[in-house]
Each structure stands twice: as C-alpha cells, then as structure tokens.
C-alpha positions in Angstrom: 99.7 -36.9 -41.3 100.1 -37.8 -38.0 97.4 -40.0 -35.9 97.6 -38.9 -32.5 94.3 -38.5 -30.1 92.4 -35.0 -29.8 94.4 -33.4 -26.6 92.0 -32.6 -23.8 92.0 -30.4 -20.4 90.2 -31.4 -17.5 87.7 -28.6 -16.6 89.0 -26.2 -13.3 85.7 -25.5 -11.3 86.0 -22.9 -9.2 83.5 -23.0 -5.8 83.7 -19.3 -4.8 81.8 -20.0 -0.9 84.4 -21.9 -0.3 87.4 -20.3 -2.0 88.3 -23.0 -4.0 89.2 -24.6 -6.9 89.0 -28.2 -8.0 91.2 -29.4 -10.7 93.3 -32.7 -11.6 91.4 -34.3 -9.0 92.9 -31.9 -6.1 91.1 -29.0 -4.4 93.3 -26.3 -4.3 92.3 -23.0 -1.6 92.5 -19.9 -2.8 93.6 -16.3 -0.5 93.6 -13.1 -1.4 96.5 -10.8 -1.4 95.4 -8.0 -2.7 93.4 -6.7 -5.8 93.7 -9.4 -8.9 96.7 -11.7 -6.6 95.7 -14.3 -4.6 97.8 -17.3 -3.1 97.0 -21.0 -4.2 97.2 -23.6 -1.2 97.2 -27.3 -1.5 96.7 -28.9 1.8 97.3 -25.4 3.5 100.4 -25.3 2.1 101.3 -22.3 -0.5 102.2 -23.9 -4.0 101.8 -20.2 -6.0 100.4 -17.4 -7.0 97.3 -16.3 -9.4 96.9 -13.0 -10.5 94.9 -11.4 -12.8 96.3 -8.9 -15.6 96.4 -7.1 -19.2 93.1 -9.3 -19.6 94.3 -12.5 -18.6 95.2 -14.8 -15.5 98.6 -15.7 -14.5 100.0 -18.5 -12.4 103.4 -18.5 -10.6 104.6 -21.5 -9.2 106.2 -21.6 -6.1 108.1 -25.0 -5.9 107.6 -27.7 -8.6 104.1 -28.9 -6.6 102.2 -27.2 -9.2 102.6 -26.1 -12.8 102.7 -23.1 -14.7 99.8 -24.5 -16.9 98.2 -25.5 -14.3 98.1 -22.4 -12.0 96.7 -20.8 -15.5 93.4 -23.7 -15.6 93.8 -22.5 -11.7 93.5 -18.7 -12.2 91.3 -19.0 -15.3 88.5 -20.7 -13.8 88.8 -18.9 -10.6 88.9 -14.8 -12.3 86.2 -16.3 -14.2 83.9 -17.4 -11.3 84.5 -13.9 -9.2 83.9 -11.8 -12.6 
C-alpha cells in the first residue's frame, strides 16, 4: 500500500456580476457566445472555451495557457453559478 497525500482541487468560485471566475489564484473573464458556450479570457486574452452539454461542462483549450482540467473546474463552477 502506497503512502501518498489525499489529492486536493482548489475550489473555482464563480462571481456571476462580474463574469468571472477565480481559480489557481488567477481571475479568469468569462463571454458568452451563444447558448451553453462561452469564451475564457485571462488578461483579456482568449485562452478557451467552456460549454455546457449532455449534462456536463466542457473546457477547450486554446493554446497551452490553460488546461483541459482546468477549463472543466472553470466551466463547472461557472454553469453551476448561472444554473
């Protein structure tokens, strides 16, 4: 049996006024494209995609600023704020 330490995420908070989220100690904005699909910006400058669907929230990186996991903790706190 392995001894390794209990892996943790830091908590995505989503601030829906302002259209953003906070998470890994950045602010990330967040536009909408359309229904579900909205555009992740970190320092007003577009590092992927969130978008909602079959029940769950979806992040697409755009460039290697952001990752894939990330963009989820991203999308999930953010679909979960606007219902």
């Amino acid at each position: 049996m392995l001894n390794a330490p209990a892996m943790t995420t830091e908590q995505a908070v989503a601030n829906t006024e302002n259209k953003t989220v906070t998470y890994g100690g950045k602010t990330y904005n967040i536009q909408a494209l359309g229904d579900d699909s909205y555009t992740v910006l970190l320092a007003g400058i577009p590092v992927g995609r969130i978008v909602y669907s079959f029940g769950a929230p979806n992040g697409v990186p755009e460039g290697d600023a952001v990752s894939e996991d990330d963009l989820y903790y991203i999308g999930e706190a953010w679909f979960n704020a606007v219902g």
